[in-house]
DSSP file (Angstrom, degrees, kcal/mol; ACC not computed):
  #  RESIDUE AA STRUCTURE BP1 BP2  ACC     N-H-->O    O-->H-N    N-H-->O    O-->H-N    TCO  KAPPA ALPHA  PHI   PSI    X-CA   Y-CA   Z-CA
    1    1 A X              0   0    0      0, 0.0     2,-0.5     0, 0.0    18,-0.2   0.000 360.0 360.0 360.0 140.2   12.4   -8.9   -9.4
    2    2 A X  E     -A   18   0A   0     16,-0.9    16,-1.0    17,-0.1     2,-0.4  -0.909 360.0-165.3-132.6 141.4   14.0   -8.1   -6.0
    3    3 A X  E     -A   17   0A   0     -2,-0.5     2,-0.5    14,-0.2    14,-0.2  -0.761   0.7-165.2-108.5 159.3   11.9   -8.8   -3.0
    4    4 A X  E     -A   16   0A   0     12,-0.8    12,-1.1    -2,-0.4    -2,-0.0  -0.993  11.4-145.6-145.1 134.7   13.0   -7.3    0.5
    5    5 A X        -     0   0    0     -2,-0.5     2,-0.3    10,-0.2    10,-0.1  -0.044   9.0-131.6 -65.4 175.5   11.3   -8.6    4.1
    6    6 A X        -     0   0    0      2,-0.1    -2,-0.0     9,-0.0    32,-0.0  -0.873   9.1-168.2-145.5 133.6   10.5   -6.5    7.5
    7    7 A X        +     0   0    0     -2,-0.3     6,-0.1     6,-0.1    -2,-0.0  -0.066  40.5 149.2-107.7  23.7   11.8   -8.4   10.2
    8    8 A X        -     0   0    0      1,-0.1    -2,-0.1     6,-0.1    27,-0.0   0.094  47.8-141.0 -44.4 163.5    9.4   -5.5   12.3
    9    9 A X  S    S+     0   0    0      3,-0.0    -1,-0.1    26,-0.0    26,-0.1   0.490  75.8 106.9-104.6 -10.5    7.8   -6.8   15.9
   10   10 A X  S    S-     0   0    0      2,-0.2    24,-0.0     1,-0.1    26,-0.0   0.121  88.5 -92.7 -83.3-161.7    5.0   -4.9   14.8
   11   11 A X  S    S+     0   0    0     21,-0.1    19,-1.3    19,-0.1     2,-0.3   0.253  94.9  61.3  -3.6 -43.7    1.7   -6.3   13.4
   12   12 A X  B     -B   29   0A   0     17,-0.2     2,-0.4    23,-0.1    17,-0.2  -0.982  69.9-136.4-148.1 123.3    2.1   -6.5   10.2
   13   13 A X        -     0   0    0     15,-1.6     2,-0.1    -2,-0.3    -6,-0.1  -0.821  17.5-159.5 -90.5  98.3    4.3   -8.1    8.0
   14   14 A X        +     0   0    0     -2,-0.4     2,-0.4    13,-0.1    13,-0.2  -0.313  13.0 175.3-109.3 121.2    5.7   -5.9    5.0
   15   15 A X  E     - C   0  26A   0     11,-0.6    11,-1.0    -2,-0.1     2,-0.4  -0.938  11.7-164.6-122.4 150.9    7.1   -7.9    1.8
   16   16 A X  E     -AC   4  25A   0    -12,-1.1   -12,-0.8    -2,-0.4     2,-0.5  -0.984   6.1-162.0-121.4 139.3    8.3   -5.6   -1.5
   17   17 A X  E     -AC   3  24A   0      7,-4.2     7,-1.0    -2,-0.4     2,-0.4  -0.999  13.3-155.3-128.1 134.7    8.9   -6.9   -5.1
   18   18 A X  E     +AC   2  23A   0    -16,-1.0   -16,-0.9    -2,-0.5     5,-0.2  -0.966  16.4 178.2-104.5 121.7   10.6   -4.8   -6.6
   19   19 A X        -     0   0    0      3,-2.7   -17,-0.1    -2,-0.4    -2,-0.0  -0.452  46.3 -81.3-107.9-171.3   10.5   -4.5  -10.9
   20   20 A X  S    S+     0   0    0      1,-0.2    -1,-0.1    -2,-0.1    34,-0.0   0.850 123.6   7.3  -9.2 -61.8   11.9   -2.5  -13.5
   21   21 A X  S    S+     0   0    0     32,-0.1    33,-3.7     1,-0.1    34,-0.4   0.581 128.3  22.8-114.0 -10.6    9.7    0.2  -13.3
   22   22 A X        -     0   0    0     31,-0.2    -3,-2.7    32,-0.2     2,-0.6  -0.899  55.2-129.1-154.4 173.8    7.7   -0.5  -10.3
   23   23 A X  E     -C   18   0A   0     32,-1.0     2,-0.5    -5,-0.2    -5,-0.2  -0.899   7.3-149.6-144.3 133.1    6.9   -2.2   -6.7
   24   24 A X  E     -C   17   0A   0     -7,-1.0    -7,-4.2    -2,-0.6     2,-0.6  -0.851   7.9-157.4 -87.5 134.6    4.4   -4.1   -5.1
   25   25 A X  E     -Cd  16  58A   0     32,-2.1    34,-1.6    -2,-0.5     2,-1.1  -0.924   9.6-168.0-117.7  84.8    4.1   -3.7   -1.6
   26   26 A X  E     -Cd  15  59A   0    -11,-1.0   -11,-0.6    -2,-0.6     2,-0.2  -0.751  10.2-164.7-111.6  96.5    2.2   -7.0    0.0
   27   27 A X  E     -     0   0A   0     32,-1.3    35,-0.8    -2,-1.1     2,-0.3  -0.572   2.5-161.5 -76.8 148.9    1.1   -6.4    3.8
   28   28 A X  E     + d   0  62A   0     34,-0.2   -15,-1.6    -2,-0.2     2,-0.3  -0.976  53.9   2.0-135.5 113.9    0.0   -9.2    6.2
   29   29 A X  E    S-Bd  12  63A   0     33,-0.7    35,-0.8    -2,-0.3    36,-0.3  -0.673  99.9 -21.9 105.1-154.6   -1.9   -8.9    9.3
   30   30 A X  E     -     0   0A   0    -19,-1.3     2,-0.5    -2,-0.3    36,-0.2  -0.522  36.3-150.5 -94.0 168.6   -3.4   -5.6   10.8
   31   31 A X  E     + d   0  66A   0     34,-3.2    36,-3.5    -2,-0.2    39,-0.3  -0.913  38.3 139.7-128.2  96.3   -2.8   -2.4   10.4
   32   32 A X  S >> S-     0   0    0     -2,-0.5     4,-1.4    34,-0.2     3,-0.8  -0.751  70.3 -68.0-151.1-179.2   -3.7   -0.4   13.4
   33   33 A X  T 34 S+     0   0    0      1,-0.3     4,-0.3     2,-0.2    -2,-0.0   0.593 132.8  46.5-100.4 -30.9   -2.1    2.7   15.4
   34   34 A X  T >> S+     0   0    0      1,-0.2     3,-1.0     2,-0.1     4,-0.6   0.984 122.9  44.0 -84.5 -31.3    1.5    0.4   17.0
   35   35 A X  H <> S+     0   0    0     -3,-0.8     4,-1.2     1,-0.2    -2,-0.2   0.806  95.4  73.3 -36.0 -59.2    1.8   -1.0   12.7
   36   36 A X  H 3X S+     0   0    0     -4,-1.4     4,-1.3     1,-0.3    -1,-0.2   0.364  89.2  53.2 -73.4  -3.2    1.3    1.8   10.9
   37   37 A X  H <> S+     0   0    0     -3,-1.0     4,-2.1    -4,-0.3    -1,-0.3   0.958 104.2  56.0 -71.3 -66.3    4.4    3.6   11.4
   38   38 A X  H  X S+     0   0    0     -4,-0.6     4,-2.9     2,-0.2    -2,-0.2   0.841 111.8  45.9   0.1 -85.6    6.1    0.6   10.3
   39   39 A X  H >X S+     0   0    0     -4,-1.2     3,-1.2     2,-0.2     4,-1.2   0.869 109.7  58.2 -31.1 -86.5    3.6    0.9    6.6
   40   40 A X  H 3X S+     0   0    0     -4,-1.3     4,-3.0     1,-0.3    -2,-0.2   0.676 106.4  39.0 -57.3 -64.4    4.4    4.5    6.3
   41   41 A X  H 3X S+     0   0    0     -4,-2.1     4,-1.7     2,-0.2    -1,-0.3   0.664 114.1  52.9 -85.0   4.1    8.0    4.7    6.1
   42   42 A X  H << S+     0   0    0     -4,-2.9    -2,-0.2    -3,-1.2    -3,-0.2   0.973 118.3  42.4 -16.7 -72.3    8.3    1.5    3.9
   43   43 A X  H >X S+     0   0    0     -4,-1.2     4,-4.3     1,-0.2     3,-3.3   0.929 115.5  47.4 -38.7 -59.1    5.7    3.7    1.8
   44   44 A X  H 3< S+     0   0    0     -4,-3.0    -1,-0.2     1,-0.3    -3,-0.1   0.922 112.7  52.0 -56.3 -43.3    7.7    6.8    2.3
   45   45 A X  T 3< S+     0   0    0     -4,-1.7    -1,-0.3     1,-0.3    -2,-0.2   0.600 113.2  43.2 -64.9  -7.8   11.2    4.8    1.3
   46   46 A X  T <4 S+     0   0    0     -3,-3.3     7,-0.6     2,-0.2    -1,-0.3   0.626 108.7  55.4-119.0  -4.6   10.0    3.6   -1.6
   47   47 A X  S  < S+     0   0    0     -4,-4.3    -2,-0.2     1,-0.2    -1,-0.1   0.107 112.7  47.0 -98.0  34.8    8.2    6.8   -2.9
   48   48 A X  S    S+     0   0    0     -5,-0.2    -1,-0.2     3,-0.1    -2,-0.2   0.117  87.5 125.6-153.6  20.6   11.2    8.5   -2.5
   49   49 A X        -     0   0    0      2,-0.1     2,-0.5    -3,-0.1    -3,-0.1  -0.294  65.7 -95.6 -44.2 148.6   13.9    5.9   -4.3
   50   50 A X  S    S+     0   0    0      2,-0.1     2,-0.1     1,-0.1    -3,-0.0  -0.946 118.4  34.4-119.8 115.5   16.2    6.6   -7.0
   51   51 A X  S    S-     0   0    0     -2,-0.5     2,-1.1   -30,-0.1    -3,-0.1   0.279  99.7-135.1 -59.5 158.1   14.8    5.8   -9.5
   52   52 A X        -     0   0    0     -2,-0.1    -2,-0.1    -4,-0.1    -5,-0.1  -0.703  28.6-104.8 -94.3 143.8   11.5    6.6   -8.5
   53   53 A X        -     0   0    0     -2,-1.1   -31,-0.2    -7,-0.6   -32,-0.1  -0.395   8.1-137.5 -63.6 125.6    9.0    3.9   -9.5
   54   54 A X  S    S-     0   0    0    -33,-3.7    33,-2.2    32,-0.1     2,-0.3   0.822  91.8  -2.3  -9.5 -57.1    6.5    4.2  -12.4
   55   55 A X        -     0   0    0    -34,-0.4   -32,-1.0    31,-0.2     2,-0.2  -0.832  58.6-156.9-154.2 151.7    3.6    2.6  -10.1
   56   56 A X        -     0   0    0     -2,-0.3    33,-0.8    31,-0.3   -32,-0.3  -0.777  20.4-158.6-112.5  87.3    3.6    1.3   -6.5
   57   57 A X  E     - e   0  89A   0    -34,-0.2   -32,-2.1    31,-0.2     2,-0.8  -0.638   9.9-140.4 -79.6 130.7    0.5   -1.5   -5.9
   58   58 A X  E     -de  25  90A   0     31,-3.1    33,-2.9    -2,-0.3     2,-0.4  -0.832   8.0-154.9 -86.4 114.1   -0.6   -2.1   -2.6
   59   59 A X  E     +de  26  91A   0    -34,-1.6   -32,-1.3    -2,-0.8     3,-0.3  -0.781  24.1 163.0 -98.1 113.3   -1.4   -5.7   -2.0
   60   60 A X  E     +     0   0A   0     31,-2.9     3,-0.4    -2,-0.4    37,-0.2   0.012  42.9 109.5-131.8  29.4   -4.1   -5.9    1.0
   61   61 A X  E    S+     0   0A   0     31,-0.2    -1,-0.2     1,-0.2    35,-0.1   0.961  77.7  52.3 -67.0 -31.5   -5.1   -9.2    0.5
   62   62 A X  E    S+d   28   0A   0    -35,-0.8   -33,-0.7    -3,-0.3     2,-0.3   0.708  80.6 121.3 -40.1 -31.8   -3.3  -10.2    3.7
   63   63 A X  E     +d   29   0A   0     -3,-0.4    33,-0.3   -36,-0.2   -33,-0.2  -0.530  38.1 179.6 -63.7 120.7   -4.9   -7.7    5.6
   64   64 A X  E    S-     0   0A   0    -35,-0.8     2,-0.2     1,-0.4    32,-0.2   0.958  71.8 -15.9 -87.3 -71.8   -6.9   -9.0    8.6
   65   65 A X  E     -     0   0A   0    -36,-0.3   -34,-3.2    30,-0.1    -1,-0.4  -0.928  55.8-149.3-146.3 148.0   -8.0   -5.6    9.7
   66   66 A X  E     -d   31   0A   0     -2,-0.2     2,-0.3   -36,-0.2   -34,-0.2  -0.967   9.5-152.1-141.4 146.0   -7.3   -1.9    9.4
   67   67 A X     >  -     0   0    0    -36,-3.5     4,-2.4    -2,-0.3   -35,-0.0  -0.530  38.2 -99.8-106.1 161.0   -7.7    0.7   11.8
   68   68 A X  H >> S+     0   0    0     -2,-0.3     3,-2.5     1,-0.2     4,-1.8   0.868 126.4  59.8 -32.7 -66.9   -8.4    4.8   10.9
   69   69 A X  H >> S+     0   0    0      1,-0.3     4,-1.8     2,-0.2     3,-0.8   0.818 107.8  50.1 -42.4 -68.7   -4.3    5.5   11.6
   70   70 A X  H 3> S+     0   0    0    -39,-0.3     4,-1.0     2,-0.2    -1,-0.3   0.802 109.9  44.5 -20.0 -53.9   -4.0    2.8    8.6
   71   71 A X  H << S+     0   0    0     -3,-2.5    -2,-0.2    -4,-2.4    -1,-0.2   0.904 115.9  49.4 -49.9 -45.7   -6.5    4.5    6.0
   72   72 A X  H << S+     0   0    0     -4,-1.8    -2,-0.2    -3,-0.8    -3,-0.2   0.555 108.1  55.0 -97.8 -23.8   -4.8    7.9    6.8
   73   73 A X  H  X S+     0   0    0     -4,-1.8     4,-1.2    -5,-0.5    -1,-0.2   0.793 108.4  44.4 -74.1 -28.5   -1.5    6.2    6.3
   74   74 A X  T  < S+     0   0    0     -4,-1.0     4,-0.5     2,-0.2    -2,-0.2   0.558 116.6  49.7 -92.5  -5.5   -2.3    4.8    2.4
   75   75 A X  T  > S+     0   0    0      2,-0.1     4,-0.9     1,-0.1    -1,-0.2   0.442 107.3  50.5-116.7  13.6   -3.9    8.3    1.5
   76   76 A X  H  > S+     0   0    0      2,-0.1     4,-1.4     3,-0.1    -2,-0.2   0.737 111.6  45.0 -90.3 -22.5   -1.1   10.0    2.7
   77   77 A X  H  X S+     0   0    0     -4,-1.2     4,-2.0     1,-0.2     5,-0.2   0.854 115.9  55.8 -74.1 -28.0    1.4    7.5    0.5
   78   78 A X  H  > S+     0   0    0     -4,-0.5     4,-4.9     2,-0.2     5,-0.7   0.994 106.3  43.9 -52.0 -57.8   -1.5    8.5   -2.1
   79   79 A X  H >X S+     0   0    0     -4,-0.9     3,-1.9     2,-0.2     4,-1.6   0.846 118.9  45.8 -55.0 -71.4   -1.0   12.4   -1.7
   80   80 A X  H >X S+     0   0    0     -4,-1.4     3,-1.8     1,-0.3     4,-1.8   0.823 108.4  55.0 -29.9 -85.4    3.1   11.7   -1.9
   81   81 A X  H ><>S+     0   0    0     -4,-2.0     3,-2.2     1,-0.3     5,-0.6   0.845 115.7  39.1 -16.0 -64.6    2.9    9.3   -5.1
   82   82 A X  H X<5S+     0   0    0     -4,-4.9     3,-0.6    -3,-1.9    -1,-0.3   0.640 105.2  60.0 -97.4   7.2    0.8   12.1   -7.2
   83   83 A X  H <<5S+     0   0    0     -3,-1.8    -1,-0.3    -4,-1.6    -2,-0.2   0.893 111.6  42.1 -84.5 -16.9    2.6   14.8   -6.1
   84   84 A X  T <<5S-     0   0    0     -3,-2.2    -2,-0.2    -4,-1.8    -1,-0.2  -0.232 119.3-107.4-117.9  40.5    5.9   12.7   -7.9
   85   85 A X  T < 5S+     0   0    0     -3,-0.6     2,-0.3    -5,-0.1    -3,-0.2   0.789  72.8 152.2  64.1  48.2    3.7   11.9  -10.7
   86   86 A X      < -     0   0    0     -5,-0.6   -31,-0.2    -8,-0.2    -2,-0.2  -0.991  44.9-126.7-120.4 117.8    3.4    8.0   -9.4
   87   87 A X        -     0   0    0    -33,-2.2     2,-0.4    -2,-0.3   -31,-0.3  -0.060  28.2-167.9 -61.9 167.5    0.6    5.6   -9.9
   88   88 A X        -     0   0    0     31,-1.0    22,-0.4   -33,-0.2     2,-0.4  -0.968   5.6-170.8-151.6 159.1   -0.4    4.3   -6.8
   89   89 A X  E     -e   57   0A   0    -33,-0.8   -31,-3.1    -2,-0.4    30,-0.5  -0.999  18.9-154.2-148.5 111.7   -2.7    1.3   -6.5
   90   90 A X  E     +eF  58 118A   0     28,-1.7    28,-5.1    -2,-0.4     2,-0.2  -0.961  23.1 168.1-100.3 135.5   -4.7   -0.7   -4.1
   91   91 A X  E     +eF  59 117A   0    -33,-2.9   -31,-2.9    -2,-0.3     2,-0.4  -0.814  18.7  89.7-135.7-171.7   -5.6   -4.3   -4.7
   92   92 A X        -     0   0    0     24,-1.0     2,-0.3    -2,-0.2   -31,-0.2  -0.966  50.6-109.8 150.1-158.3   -7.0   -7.2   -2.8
   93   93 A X        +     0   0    0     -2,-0.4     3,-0.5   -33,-0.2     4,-0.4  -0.977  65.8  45.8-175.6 164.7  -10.2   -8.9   -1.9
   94   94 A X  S    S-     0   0    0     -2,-0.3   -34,-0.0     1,-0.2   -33,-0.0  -0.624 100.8 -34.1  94.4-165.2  -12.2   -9.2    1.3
   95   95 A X  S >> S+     0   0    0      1,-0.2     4,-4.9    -2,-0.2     3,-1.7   0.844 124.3  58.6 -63.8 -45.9  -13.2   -6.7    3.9
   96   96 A X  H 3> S+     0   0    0     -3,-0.5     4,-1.4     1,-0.3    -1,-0.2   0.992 114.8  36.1 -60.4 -36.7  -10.5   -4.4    4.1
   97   97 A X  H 3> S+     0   0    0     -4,-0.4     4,-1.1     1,-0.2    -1,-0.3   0.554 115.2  56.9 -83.7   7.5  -10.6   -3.3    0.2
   98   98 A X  H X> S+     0   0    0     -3,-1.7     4,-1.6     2,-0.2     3,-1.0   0.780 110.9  52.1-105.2 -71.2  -14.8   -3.6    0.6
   99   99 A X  H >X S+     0   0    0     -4,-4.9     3,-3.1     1,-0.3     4,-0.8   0.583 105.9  48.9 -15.1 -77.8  -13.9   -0.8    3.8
  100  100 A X  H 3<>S+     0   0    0     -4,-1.4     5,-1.9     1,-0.3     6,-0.8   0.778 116.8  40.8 -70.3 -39.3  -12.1    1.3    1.7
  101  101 A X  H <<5S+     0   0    0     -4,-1.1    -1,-0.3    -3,-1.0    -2,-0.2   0.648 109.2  57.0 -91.4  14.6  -15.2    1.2   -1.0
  102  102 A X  H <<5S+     0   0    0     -3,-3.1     2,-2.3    -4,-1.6    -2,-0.2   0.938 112.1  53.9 -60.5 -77.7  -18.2    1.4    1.5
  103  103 A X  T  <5S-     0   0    0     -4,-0.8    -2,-0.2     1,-0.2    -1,-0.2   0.047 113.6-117.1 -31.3 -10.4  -16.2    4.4    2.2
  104  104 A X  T   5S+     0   0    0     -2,-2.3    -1,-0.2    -5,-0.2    -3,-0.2   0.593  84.8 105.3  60.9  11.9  -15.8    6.2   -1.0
  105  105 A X    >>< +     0   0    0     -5,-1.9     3,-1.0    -6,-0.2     4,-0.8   0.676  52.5  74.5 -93.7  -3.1  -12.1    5.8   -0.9
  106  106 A X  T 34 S+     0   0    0     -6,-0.8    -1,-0.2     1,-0.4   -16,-0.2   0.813  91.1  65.6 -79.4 -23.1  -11.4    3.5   -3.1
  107  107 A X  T 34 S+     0   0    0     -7,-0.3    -1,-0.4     1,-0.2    -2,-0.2   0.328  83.9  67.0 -55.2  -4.9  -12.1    6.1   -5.5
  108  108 A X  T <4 S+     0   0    0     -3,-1.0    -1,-0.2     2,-0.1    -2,-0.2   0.851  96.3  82.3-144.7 -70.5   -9.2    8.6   -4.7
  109  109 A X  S  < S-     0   0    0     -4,-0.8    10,-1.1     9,-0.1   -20,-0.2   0.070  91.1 -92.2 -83.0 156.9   -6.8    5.7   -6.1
  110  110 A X        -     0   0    0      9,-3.0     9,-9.9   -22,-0.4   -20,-0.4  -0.093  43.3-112.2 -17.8 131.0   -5.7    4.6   -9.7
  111  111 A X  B     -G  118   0A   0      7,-0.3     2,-0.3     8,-0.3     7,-0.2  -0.522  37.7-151.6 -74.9 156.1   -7.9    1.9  -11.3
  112  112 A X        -     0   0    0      5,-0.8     5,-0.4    -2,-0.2     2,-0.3  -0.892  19.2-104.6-122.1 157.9   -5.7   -1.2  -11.5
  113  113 A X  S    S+     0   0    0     -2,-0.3     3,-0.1     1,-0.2     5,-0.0  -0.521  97.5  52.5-103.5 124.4   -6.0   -3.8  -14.1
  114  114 A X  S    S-     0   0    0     -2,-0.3    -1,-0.2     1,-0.1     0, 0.0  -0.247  99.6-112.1 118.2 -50.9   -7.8   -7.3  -12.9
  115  115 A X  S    S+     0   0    0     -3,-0.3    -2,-0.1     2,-0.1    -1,-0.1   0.852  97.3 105.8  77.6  36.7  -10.8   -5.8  -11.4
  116  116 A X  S    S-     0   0    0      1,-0.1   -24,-1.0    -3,-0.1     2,-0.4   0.340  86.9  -6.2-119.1   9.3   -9.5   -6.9   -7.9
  117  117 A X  E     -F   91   0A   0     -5,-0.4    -5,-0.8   -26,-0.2     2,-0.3  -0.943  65.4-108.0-174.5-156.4   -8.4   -3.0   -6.7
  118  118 A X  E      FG  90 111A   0    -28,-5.1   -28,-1.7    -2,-0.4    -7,-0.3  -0.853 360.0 360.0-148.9 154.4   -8.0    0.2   -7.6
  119  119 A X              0   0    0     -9,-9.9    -9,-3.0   -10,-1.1   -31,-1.0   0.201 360.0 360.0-121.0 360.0   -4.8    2.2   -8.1
């Protein structure tokens, strides 16, 4: 597994493992409007690798807080992921991942295996 940092100023700290077939994506800190650019093209770079990955999970146990510009960034990575046929996954515990299922959103992603997120 090959893991790559972001040495970003922004907010939030962006870790990738990369496997075989697939990558986990493990954020730290918030995710709000100067961050989320940051998140997006990570997302975007790794849903458009060659090879392209089986599954991406987003790990948001780190996540302090996330702001709208955040939400709207993970269900745009969603839309990208199924349009190239890619699971895509959120997992975690705590507030943020409780947000996303007050919300009805949690629904929109892949169930994930553990019964700590959704895919």
């Amino acid at each position: 597994m090959k893991r790559v940092g972001d040495s970003s100023t922004s907010n939030i700290e962006i870790a990738v493992d990369h496997g075989d077939e697939d990558a986990v994506v493990r954020l730290k800190g918030r995710i709000d409007v100067e961050s989320s650019p940051d998140v997006r093209d990570r997302l975007q770079a790794i849903l458009s690798s060659d090879p392209l990955p089986h599954a991406v999970t987003v790990d948001l146990a780190g996540v302090t807080s996330i702001e709208a510009s955040g939400i709207a960034t993970l269900i745009e990575a969603l839309k990208v992921a199924r349009h190239r046929e890619i699971r895509f996954h959120l997992q975690g515990r705590g507030s943020v991942l409780q947000l996303f299922e007050s919300a009805g959103l949690l629904a929109l992603f892949d169930k994930s295996s553990g019964g700590n997120g959704a895919s």
